[in-house]
Backbone as CSV, one residue per row, in Angstrom:
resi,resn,N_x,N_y,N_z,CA_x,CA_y,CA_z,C_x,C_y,C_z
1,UNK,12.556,-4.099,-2.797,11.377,-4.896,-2.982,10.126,-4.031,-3.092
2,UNK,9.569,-3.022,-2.372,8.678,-2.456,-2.387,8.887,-1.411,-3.789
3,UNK,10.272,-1.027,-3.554,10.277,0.199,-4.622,10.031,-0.509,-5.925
4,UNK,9.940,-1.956,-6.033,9.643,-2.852,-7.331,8.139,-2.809,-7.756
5,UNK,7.067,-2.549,-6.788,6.006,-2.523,-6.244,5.628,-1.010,-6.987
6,UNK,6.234,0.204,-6.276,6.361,1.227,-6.662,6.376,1.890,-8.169
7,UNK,7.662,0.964,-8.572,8.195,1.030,-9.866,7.038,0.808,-11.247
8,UNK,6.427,-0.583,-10.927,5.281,-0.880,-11.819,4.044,-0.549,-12.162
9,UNK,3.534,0.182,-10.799,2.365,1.043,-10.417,1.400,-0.178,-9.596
10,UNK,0.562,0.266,-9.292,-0.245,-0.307,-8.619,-1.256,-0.859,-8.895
11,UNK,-1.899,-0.689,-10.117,-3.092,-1.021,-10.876,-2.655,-2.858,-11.166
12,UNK,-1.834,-3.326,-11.877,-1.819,-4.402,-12.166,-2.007,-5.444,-10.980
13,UNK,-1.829,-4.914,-9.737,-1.560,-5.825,-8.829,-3.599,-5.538,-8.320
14,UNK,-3.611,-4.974,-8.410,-5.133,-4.506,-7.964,-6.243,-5.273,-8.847
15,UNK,-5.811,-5.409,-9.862,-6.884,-5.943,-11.022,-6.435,-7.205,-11.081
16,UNK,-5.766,-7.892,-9.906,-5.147,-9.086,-10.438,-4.441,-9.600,-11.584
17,UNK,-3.843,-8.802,-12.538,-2.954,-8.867,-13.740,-1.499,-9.306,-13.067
18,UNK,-1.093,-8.763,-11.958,0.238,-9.126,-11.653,0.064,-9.888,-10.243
19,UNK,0.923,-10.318,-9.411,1.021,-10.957,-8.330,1.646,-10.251,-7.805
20,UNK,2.483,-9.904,-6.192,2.550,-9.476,-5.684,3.245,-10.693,-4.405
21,UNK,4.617,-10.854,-4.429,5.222,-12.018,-3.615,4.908,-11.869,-2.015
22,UNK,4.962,-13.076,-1.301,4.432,-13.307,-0.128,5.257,-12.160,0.770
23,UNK,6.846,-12.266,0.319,7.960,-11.564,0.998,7.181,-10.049,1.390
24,UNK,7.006,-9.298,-0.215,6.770,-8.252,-0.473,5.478,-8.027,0.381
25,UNK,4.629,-8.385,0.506,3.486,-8.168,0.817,3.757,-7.945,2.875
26,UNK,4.348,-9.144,3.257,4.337,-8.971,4.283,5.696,-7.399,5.167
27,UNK,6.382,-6.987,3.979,7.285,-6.013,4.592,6.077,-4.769,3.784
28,UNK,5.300,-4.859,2.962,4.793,-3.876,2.875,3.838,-3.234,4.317
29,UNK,3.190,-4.869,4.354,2.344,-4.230,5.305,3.050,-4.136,7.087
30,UNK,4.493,-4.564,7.309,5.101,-3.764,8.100,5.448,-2.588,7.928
31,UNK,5.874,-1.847,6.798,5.834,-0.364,6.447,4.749,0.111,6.593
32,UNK,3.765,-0.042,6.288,2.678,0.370,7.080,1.711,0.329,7.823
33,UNK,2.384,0.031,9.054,2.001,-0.749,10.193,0.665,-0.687,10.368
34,UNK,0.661,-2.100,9.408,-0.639,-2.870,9.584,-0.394,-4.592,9.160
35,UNK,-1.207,-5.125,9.018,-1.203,-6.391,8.657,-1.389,-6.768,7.288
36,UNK,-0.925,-8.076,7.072,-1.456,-8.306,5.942,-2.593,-9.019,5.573
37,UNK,-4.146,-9.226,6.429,-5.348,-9.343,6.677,-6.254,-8.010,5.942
38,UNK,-5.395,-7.218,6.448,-6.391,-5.177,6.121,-5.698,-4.889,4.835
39,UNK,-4.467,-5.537,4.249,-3.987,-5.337,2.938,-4.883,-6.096,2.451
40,UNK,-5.341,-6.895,2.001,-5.756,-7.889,1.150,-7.324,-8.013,1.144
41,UNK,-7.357,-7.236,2.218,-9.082,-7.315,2.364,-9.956,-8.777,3.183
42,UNK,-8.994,-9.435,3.892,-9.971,-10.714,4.470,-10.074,-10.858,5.911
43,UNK,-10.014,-9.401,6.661,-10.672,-9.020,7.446,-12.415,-8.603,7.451
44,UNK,-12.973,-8.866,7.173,-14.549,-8.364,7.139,-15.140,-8.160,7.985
45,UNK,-15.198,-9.361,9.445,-15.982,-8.780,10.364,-15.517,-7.611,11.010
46,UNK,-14.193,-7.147,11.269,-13.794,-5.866,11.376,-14.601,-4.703,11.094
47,UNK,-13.822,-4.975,9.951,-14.331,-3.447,9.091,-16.015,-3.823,8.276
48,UNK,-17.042,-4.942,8.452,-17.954,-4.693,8.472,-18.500,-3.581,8.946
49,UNK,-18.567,-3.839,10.429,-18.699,-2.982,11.694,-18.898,-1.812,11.244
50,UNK,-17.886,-1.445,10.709,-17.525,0.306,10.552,-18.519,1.115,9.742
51,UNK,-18.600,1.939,10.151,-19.512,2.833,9.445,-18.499,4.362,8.833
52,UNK,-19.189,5.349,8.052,-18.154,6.230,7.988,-17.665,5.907,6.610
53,UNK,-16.545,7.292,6.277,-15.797,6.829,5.315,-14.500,6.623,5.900
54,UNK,-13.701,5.756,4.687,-12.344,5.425,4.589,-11.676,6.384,5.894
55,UNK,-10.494,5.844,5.866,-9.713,6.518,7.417,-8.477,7.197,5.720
56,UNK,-8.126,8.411,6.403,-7.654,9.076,5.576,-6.665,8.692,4.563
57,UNK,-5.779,8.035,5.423,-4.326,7.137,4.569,-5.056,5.982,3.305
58,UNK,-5.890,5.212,4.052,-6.537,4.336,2.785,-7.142,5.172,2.028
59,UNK,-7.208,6.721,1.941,-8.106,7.155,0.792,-7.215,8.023,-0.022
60,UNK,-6.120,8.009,0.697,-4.646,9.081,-0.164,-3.963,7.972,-0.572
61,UNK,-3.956,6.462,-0.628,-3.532,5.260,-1.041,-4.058,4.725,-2.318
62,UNK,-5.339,4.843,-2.025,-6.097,4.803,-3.684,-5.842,5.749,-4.667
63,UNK,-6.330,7.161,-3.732,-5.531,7.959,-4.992,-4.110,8.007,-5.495
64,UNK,-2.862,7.425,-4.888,-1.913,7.652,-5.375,-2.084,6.648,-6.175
65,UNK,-2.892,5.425,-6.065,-2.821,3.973,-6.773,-3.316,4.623,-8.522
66,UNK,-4.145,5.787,-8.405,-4.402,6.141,-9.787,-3.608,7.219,-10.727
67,UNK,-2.224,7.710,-9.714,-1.197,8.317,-10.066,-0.748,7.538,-11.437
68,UNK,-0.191,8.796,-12.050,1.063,7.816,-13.050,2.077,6.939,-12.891
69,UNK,3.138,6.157,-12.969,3.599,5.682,-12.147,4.874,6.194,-11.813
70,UNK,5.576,7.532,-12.560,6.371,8.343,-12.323,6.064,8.809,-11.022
71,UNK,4.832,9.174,-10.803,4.274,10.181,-9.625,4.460,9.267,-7.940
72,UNK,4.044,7.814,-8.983,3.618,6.828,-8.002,5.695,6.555,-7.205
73,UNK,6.229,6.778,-8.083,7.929,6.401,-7.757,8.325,7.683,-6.616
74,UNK,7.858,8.667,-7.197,8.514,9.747,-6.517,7.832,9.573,-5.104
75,UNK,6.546,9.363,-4.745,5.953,9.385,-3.849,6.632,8.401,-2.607
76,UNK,6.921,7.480,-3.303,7.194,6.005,-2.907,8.848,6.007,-2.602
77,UNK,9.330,6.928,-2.720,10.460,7.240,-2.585,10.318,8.560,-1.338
78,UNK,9.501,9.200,-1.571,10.233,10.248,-0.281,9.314,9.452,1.170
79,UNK,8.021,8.317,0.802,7.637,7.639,2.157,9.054,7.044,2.140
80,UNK,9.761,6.214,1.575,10.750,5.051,2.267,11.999,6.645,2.578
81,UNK,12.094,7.532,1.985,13.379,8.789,2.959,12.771,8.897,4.258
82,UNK,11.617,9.252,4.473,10.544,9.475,5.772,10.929,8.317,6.564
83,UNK,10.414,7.153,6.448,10.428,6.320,7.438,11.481,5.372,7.559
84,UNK,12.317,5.910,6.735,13.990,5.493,7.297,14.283,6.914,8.377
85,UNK,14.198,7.834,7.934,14.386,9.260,8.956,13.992,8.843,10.753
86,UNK,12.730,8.080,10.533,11.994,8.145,11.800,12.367,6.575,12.630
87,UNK,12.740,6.350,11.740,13.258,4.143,11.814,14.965,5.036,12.747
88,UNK,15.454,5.542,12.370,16.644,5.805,13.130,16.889,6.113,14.458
């Protein structure tokens, strides 16, 4: 499911061109343990608050989002080897 995510790149789902299923969304944002409120952006008073830039992972997330989507597969493939490694 995610590697489907992976597979297509990330831009379409970002620009609203593609959708992105309820399933998918919610095991994404258990892979990266967070919610799916801080995925989607409808947390605000939160991260109003914040001052600063981006926390590092959301800013190596965008950039992979502007990867090719070859780059974007390979990437997306050695996180899910990683956190099956550490899931064990």
């Amino acid at each position: 499911m995610l590697q489907h995510a992976a597979c297509t790149g990330y831009r379409p789902y970002e620009g609203g061109v593609s959708r992105i299923a309820v399933e998918t969304l919610a095991q994404l944002a258990e892979t990266l343990q967070t919610n799916v409120e801080d995925l989607i952006g409808t947390r605000t008073k939160r991260s109003a608050g914040k001052r600063g830039p981006a926390p590092k992972i959301q800013q190596q997330l965008e950039q992979i989002g502007r990867l090719p989507v070859t780059k974007q597969r390979a990437i997306a493939q050695m996180l899910d080897a990683m956190l099956q490694q550490h899931a064990s």
